[in-house]
C-alpha positions as a LaTeX table, in Angstrom:
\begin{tabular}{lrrr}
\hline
Residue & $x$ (\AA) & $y$ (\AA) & $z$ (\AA) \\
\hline
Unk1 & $-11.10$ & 9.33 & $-22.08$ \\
Unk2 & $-9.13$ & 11.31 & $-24.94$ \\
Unk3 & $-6.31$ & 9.76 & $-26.08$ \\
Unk4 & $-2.90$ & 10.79 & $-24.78$ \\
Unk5 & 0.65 & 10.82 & $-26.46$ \\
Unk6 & 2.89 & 7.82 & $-25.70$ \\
Unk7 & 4.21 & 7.62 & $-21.69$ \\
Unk8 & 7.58 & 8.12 & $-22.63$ \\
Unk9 & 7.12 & 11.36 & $-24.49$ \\
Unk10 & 4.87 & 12.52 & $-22.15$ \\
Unk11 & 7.53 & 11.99 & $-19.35$ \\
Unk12 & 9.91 & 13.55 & $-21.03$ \\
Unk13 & 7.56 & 16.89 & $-21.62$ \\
Unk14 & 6.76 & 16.64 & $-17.62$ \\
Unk15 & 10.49 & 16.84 & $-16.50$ \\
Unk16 & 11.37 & 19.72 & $-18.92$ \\
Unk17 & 7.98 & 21.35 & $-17.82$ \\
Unk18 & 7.90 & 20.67 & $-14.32$ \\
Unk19 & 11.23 & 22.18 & $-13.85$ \\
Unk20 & 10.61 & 25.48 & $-14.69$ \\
Unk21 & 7.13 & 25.46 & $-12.70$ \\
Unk22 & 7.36 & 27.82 & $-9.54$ \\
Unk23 & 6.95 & 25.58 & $-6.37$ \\
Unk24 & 4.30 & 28.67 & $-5.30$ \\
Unk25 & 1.96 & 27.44 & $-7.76$ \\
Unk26 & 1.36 & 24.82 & $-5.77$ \\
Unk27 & 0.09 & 23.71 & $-2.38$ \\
Unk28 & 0.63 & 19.98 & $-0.46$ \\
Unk29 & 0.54 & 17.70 & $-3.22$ \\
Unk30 & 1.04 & 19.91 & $-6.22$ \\
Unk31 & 4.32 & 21.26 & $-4.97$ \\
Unk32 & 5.67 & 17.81 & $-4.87$ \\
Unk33 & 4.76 & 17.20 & $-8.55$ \\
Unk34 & 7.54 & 19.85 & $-9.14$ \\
Unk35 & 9.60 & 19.96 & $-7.11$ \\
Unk36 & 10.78 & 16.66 & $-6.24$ \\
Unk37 & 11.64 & 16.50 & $-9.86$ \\
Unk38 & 14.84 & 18.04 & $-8.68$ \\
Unk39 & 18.11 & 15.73 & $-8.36$ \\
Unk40 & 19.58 & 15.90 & $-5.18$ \\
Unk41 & 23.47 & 15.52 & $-4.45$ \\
Unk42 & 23.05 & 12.61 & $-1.84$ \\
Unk43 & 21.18 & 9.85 & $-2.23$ \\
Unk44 & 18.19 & 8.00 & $-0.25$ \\
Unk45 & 19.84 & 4.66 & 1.83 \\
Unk46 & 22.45 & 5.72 & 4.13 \\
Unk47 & 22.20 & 4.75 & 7.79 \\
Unk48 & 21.74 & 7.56 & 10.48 \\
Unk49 & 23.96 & 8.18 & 13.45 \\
Unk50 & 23.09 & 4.54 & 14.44 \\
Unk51 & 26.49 & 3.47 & 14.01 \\
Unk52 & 26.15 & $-0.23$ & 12.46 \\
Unk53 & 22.47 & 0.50 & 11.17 \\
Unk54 & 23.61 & $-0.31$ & 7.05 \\
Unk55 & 20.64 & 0.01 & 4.63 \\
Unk56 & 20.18 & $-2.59$ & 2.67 \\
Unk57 & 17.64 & $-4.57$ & $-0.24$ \\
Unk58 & 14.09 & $-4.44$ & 0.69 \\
Unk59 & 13.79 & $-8.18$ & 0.75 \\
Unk60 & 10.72 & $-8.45$ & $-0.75$ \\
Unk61 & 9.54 & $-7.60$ & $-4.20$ \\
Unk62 & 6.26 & $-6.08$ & $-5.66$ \\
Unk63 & 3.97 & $-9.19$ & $-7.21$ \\
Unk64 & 1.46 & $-6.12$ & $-8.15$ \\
Unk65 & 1.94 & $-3.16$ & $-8.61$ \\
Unk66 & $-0.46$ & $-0.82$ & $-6.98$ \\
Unk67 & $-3.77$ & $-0.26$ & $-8.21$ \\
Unk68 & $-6.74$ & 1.77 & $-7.66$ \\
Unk69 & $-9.54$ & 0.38 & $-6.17$ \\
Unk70 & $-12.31$ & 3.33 & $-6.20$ \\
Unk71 & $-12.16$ & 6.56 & $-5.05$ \\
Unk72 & $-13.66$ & 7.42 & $-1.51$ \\
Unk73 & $-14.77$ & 11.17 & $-1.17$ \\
Unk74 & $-16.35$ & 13.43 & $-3.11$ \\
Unk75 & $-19.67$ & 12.60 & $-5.51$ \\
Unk76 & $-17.68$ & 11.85 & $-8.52$ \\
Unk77 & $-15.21$ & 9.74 & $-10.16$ \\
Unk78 & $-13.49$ & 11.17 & $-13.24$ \\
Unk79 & $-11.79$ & 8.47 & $-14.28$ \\
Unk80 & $-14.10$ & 6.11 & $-14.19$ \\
Unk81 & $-17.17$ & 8.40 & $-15.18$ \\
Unk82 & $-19.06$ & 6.72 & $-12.19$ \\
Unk83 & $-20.89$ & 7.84 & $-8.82$ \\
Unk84 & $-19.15$ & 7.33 & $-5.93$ \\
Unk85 & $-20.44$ & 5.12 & $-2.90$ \\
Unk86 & $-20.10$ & 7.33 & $-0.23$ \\
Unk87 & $-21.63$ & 10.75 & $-2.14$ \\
Unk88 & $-19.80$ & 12.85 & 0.50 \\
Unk89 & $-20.59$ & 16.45 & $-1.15$ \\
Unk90 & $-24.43$ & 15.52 & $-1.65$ \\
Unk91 & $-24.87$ & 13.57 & 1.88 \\
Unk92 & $-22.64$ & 15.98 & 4.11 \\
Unk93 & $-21.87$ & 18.72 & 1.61 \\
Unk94 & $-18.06$ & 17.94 & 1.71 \\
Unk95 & $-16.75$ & 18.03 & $-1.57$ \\
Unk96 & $-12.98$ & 17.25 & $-0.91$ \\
Unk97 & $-10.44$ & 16.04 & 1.01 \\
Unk98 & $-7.09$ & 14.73 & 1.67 \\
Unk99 & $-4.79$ & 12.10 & 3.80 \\
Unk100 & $-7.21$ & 9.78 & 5.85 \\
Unk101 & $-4.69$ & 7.81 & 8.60 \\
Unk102 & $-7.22$ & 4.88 & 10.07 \\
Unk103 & $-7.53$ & 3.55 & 13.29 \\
Unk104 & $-9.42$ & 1.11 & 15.09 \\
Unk105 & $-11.64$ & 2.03 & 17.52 \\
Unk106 & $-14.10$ & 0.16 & 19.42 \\
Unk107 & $-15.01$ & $-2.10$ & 16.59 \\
Unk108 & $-15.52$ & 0.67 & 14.17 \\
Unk109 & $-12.62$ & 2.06 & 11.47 \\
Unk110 & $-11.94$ & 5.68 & 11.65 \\
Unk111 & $-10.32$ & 7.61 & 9.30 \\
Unk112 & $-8.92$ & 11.12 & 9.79 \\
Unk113 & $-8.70$ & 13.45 & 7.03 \\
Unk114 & $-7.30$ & 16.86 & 6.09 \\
Unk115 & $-7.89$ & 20.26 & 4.74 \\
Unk116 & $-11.56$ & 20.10 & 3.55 \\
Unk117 & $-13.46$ & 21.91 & 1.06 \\
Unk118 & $-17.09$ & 22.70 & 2.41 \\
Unk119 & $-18.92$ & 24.89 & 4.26 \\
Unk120 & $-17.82$ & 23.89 & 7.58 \\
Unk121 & $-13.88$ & 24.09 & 6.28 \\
Unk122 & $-11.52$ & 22.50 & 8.71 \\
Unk123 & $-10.67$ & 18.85 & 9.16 \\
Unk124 & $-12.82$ & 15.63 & 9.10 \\
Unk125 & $-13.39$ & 12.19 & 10.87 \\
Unk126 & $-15.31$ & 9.28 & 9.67 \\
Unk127 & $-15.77$ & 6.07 & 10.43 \\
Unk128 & $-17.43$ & 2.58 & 8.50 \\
Unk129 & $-18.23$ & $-0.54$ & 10.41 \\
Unk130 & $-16.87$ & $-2.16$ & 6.72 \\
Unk131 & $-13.67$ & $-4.34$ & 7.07 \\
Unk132 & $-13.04$ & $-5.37$ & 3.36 \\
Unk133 & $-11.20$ & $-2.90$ & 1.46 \\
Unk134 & $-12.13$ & $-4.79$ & $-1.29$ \\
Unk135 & $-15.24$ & $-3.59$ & $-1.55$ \\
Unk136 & $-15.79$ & 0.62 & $-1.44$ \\
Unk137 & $-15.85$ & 1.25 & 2.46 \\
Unk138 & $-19.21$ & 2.97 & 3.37 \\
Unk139 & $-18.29$ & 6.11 & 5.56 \\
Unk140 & $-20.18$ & 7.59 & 8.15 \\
Unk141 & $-19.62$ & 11.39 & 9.30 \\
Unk142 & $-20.78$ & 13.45 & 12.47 \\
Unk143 & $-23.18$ & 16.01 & 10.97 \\
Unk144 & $-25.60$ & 18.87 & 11.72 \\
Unk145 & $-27.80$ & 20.23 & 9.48 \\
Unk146 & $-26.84$ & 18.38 & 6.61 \\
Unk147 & $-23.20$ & 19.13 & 6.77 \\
Unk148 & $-20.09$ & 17.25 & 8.24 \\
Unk149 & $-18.60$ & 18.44 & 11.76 \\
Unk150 & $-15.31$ & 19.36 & 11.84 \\
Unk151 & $-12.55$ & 17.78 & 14.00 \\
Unk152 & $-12.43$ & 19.95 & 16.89 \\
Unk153 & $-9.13$ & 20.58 & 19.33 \\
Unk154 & $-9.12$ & 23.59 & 21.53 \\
Unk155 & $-5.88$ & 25.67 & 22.32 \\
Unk156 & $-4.76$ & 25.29 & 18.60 \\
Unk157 & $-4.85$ & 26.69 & 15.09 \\
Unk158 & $-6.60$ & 24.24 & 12.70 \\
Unk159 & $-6.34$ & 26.32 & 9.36 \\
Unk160 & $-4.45$ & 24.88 & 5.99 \\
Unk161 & $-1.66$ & 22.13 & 6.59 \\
Unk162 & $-2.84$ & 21.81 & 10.44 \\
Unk163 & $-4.27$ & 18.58 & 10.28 \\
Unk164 & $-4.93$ & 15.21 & 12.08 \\
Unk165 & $-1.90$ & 12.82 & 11.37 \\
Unk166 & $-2.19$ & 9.49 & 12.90 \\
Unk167 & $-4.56$ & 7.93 & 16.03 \\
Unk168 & $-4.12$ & 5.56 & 17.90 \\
Unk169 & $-7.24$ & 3.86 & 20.33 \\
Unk170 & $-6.51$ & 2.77 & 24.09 \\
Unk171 & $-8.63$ & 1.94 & 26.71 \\
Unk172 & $-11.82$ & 2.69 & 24.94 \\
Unk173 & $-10.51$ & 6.21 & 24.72 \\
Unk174 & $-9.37$ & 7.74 & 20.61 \\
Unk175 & $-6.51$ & 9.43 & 20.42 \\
Unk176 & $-5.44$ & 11.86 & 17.66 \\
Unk177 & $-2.32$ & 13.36 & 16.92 \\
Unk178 & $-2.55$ & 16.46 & 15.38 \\
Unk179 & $-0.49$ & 19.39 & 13.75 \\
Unk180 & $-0.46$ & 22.90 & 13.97 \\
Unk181 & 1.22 & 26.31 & 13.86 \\
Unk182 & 1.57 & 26.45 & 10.13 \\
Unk183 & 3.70 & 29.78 & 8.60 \\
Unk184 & 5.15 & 30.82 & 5.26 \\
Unk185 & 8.00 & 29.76 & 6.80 \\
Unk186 & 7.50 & 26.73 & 8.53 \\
Unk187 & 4.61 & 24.34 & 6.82 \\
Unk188 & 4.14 & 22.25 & 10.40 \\
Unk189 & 5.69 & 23.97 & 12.92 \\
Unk190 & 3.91 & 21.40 & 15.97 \\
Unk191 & 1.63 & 18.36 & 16.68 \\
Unk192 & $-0.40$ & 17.76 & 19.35 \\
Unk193 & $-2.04$ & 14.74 & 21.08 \\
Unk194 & $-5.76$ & 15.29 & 21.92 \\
Unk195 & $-8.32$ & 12.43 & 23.33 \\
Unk196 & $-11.59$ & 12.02 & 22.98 \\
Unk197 & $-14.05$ & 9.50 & 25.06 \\
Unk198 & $-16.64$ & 9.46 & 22.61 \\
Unk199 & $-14.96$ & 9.00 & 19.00 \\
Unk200 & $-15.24$ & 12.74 & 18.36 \\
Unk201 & $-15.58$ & 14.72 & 16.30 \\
Unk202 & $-14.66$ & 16.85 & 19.95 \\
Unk203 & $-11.55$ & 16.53 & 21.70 \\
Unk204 & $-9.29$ & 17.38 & 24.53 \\
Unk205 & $-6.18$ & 19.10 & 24.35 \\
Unk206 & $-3.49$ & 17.11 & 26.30 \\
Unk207 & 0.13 & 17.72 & 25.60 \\
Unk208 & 2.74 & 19.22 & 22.78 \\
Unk209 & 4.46 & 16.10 & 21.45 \\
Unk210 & 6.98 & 17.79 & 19.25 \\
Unk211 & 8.52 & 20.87 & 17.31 \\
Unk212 & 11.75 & 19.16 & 16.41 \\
Unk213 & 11.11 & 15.59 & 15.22 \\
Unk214 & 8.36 & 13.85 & 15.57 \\
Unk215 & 5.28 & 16.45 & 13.80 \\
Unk216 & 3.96 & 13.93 & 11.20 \\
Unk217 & 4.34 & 10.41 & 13.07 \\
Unk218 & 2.88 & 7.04 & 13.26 \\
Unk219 & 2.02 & 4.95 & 15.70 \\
Unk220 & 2.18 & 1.27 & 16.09 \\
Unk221 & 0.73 & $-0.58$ & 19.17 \\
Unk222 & 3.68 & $-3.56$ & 20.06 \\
Unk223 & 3.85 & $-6.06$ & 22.27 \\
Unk224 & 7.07 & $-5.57$ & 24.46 \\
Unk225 & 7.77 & $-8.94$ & 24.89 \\
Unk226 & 7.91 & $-9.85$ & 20.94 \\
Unk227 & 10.73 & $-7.04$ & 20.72 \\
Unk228 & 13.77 & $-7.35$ & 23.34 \\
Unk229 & 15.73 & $-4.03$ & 23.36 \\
Unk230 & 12.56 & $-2.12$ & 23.47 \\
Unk231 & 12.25 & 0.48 & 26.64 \\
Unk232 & 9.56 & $-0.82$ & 27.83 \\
Unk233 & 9.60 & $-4.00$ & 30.08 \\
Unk234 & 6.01 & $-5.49$ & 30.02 \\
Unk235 & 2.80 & $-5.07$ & 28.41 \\
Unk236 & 2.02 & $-2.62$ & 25.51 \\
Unk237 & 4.48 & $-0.25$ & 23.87 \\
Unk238 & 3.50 & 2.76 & 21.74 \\
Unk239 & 6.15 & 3.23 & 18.73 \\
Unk240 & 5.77 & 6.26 & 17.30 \\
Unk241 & 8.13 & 6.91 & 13.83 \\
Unk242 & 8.52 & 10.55 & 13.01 \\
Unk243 & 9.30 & 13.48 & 10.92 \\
Unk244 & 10.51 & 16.61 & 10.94 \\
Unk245 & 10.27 & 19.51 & 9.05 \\
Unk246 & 7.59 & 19.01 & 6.22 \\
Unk247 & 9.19 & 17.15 & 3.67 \\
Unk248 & 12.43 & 17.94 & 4.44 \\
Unk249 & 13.10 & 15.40 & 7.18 \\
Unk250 & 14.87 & 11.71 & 8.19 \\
Unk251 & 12.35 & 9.23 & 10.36 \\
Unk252 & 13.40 & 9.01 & 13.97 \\
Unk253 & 11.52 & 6.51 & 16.74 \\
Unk254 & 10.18 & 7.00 & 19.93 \\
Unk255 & 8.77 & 4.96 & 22.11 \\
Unk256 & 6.23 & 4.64 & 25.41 \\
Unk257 & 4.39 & 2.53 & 27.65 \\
Unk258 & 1.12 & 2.52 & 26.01 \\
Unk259 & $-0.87$ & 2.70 & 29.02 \\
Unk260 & 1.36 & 5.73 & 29.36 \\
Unk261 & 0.24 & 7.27 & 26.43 \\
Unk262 & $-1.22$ & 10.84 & 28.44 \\
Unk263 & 2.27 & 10.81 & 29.90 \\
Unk264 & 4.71 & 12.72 & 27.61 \\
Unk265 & 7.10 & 12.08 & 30.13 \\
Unk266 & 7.89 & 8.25 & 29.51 \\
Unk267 & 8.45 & 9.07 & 25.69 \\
Unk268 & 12.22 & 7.29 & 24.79 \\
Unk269 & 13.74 & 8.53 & 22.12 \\
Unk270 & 15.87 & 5.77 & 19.76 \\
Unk271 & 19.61 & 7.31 & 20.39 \\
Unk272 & 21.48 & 4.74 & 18.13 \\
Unk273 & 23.01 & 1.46 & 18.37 \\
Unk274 & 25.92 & 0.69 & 21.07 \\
Unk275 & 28.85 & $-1.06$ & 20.25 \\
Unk276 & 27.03 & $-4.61$ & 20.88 \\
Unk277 & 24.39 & $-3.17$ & 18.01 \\
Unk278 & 21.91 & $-3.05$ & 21.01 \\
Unk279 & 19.37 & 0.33 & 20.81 \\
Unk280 & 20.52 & 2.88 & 22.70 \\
Unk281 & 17.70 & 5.16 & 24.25 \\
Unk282 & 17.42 & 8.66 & 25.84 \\
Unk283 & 14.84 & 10.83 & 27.63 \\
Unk284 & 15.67 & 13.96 & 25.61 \\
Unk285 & 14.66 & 14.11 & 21.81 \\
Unk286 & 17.32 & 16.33 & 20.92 \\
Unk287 & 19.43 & 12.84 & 21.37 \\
Unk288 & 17.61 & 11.03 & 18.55 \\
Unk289 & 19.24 & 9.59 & 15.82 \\
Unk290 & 17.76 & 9.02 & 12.06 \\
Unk291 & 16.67 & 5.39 & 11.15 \\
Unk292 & 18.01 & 6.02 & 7.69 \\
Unk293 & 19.37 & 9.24 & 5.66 \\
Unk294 & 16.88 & 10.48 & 3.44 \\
Unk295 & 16.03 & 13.95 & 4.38 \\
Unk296 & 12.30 & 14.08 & 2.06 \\
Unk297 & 9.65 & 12.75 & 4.19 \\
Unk298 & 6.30 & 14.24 & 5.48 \\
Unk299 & 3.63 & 11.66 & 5.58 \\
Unk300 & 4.35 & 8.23 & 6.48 \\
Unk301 & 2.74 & 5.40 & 7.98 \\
Unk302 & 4.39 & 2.27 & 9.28 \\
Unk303 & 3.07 & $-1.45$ & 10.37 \\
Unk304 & 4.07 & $-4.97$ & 11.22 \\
Unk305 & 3.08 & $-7.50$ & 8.48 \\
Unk306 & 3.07 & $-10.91$ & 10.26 \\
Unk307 & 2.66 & $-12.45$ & 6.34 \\
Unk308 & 6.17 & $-11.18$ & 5.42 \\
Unk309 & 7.34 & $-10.95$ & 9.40 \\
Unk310 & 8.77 & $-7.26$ & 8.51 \\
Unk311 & 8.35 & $-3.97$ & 9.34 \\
Unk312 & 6.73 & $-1.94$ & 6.57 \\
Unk313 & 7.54 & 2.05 & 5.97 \\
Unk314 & 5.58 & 4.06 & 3.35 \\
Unk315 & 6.45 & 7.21 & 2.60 \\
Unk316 & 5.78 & 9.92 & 0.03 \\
Unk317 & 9.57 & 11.14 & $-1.21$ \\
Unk318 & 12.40 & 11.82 & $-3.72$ \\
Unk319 & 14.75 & 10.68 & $-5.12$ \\
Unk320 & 13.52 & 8.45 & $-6.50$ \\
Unk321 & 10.01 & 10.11 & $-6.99$ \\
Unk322 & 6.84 & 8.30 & $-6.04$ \\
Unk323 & 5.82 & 6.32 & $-2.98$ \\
Unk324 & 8.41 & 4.38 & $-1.21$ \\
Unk325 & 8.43 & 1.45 & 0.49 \\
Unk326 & 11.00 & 0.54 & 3.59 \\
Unk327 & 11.22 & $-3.03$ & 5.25 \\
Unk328 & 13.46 & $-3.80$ & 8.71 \\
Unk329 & 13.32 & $-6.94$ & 10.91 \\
Unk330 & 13.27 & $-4.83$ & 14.29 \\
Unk331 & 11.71 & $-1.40$ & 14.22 \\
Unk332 & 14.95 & 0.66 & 15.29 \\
Unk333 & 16.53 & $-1.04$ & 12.03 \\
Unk334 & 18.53 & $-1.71$ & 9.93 \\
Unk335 & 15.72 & $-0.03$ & 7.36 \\
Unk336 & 16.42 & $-1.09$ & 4.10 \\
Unk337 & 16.73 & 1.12 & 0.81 \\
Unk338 & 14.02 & 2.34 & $-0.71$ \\
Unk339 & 11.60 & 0.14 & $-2.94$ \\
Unk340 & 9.56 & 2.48 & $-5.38$ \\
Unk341 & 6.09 & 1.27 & $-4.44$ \\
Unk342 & 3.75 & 4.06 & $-7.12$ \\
Unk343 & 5.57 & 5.13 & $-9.75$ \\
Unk344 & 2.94 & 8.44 & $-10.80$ \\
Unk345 & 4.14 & 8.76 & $-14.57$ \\
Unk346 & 3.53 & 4.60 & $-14.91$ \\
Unk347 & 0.36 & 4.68 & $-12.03$ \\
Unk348 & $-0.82$ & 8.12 & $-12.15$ \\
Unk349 & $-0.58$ & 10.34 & $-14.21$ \\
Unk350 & $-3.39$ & 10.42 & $-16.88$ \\
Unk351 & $-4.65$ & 7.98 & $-15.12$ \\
Unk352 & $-6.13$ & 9.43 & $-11.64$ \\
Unk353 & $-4.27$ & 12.04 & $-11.46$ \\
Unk354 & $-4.13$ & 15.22 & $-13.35$ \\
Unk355 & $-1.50$ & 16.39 & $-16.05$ \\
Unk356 & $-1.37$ & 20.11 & $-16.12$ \\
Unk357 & $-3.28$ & 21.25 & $-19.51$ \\
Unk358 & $-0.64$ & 22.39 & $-22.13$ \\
Unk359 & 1.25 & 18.97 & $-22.22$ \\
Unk360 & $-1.13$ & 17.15 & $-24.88$ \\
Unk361 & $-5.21$ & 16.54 & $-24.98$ \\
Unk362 & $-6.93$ & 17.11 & $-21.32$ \\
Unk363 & $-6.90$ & 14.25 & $-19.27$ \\
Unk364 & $-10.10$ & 15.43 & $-17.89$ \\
Unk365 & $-9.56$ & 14.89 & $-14.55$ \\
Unk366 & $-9.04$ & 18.01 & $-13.09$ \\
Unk367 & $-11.01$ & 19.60 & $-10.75$ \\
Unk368 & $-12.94$ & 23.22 & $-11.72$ \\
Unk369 & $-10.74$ & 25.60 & $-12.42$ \\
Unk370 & $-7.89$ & 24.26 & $-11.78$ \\
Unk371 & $-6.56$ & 22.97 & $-14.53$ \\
Unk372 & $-3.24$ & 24.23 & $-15.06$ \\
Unk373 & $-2.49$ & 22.99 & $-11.64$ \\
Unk374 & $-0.41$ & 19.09 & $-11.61$ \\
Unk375 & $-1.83$ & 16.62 & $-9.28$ \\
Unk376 & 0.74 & 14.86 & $-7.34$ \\
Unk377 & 0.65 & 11.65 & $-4.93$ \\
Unk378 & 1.08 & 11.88 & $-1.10$ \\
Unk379 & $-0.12$ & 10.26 & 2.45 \\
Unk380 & 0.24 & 6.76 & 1.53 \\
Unk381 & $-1.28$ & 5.50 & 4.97 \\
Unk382 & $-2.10$ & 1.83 & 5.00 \\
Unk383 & $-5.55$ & 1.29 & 6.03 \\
Unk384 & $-5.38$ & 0.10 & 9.85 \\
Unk385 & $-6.16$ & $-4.09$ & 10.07 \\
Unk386 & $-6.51$ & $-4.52$ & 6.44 \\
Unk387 & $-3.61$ & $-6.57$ & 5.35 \\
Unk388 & $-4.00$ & $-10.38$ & 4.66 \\
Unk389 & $-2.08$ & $-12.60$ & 3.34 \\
Unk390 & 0.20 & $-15.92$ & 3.89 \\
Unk391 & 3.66 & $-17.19$ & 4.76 \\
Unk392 & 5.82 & $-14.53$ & 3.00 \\
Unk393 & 3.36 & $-12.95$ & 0.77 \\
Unk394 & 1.04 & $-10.39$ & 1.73 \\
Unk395 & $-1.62$ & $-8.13$ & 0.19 \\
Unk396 & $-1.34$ & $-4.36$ & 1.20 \\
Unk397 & $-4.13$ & $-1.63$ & 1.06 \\
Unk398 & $-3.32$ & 2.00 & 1.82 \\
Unk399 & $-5.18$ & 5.30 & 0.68 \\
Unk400 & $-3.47$ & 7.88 & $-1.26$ \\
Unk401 & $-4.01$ & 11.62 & $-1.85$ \\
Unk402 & $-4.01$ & 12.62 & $-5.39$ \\
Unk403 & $-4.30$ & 16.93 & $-4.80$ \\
Unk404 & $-5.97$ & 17.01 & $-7.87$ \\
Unk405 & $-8.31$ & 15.86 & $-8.19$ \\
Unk406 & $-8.31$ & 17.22 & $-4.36$ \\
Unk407 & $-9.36$ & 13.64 & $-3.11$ \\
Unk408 & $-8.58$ & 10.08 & $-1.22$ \\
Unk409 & $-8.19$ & 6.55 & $-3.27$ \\
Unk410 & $-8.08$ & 3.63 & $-1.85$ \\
Unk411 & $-5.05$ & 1.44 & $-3.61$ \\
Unk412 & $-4.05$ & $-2.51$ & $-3.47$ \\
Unk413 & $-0.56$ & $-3.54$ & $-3.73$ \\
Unk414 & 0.89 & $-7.11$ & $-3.53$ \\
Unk415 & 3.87 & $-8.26$ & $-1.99$ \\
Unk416 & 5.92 & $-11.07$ & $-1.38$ \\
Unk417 & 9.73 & $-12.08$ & 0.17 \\
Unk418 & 12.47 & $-12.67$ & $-2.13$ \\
Unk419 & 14.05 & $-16.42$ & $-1.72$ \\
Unk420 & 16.84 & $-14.73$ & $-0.49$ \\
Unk421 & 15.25 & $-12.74$ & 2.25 \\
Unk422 & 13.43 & $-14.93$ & 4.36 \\
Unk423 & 13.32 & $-14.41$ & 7.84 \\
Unk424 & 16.22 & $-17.00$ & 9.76 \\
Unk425 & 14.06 & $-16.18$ & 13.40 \\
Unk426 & 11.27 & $-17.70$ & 14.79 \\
Unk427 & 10.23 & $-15.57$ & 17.84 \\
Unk428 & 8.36 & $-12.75$ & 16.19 \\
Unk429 & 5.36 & $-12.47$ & 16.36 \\
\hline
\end{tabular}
């Protein structure tokens, strides 16, 4: 690769450049390597309207810093000058894609992506029978004729920024949730659950879950015992953490029996704490409450690491830019402030992704013409079953969209519990 000036000038030249861009230049990603540039008024941390739910420290500090692994669409790797594996563009002619929210499902991990470039256009599911994110995950996708099938849902719009979020697998059945209704004025106006009984790519309309709260959300299967306070009294719960408006929104919970999962009826929606700090709970969404103030986030993923025996948010956002990491003991808080997982001008930029040309040599990553155009990191979904670890430490591994090049990395993070932190309870599972 070329040679490129120092970091720290470099920064410098992206926040005087970046903040005279036009945020129409740009799309998903790219928009975000501009605008969230900007310094807001209010900062990230403050509790919602859950009355004694403080922020807080993370509790746990970053051993590494993430790194990329290898990149797993598309034929080539720019920065690395190499093939990839899975030779998506010559084995099912799709050249790019973004997001990729995993799930389990009937021994097999799926992934979900976004907005794909290809003949077929729309969205795309894969799956690998691979476990080890260590090693480049060997997709498999639904084709005809040479090409990828799309993910289909019927009774909904699946053009740009109407894309699969999050799934969730129960009872041998997969279950995606979806958005839709995108407008110049509204980027995800509503998501969607659909089903499918054979892992797809087809699959049945069943309900609107939101247009308020919960459009970009993700699920975590719990068991209700392991979490008194929960609205659910025995077996499975379904948490589902949400957002709003694209990029624009706090995280709010829900929650439902998961065997109840085709029943938009049993959703609960977190309503704050009452005066004992119990969660309160409420049938009605409008009476939802923020887990923390930070009005930025689209994408987000969330899990239970048993290594650390915390709750772990990640989130695409600014202030502070990059990808941000959220812990909590109990999923309806307190969340903690945010850690800044991926720093893109120390991770990123130059890197894997793309420096608009005029700021120095080219970094050579871009994709065809589009090289005036910033790349910019975004759906930081941890890959579903992949963390390992031991007591208080844990290894993390999460793809990440890079818009351009338009494509998916898989990353590796390590993690561990400050002294300070550790868990005083016993009973979690």
């Amino acid at each position: 690769m070329t040679a490129l000036p120092d970091r720290r000038l470099l920064w410098a030249a992206v926040l005087m450049a970046t903040a005279a861009l036009s945020a129409s230049a740009f799309d998903r990603g790219g928009a975000e390597a501009a605008a969230q540039y900007r310094v807001e008024q209010e900062g990230p941390g403050r509790s919602g309207n859950g009355g004694s739910m403080a922020a807080r420290p993370a509790g746990v500090r970053i051993v590494e810093p993430p790194v990329k692994l290898y990149q797993l669409v598309g034929d080539y790797d720019r920065e690395r000058k190499t093939q990839t594996v899975n030779q998506t563009a010559t084995r099912w002619k799709l050249q790019g894609t973004d997001l990729g929210a995993s799930v389990i499902h009937n021994g097999k991990l799926y992934f979900l992506f976004g907005d794909t470039v290809g003949p077929p256009g729309g969205d795309a599911i894969a799956w690998t029978e691979d476990r080890d994110p260590e090693k480049p995950l060997r997709l498999t996708f639904p084709s005809f004729d040479g090409a990828y099938v799309p993910l289909r849902i019927p009774k909904i719009a699946q053009g740009d920024f109407e894309v699969p979020v999050a799934g969730v697998s129960v009872g041998g059945k997969l279950y995606v949730y979806h958005t839709t209704d995108h407008t110049p004025v509204r980027t995800m106006g509503r998501s969607v659950l659909a089903m499918s009984k054979d892992g797809g790519p087809a699959f049945t309309y069943l309900y609107d879950l939101s247009t308020r709260h919960f459009i970009n959300v993700a699920p975590v299967r719990a068991a209700a015992r392991d979490w008194p306070g929960l609205p659910v009294a025995r077996g499975e719960a379904l948490l589902l953490f949400g957002s709003g408006d694209f990029r624009r929104s706090n995280v709010r919970l829900a929650v439902q029996p998961l065997r109840d999962i085709e029943k938009k009826s049993t959703l609960r929606y977190f309503a704050g704490a009452a005066p004992d700090g119990s969660p309160r709970w409420s049938a009605a969404e409008a009476d939802s409450v923020p887990l923390f103030h930070h009005p930025c986030v689209g994408e987000l993923s969330v899990s239970w690491n048993r290594y650390l025996r915390k709750w772990i948010m990640l989130y695409n956002g600014a202030p502070p830019r990059g990808i941000l990491l959220r812990t909590a003991d109990r999923p309806w808080g307190p969340w903690s402030d945010p850690l800044v997982l991926f720093e893109p001008h120390r991770h990123g930029y130059g890197a894997f992704m793309h420096i608009a040309d005029g700021l120095g040599p080219s970094d050579g990553l871009s994709d065809p013409g589009r090289a005036h155009e910033w790349g910019g990191e975004y759906g930081p979904y941890e890959i579903a079953g992949s963390a390992r670890g031991s007591k208080g430490r844990t290894t993390l591994y999460f793809v990440l969209s890079t818009w351009n090049p338009y494509t998916v990395v898989v990353m590796r993070t390590t993690l561990e519990v400050e002294p300070a932190a550790s868990p005083s309870r016993s009973d979690r599972p």
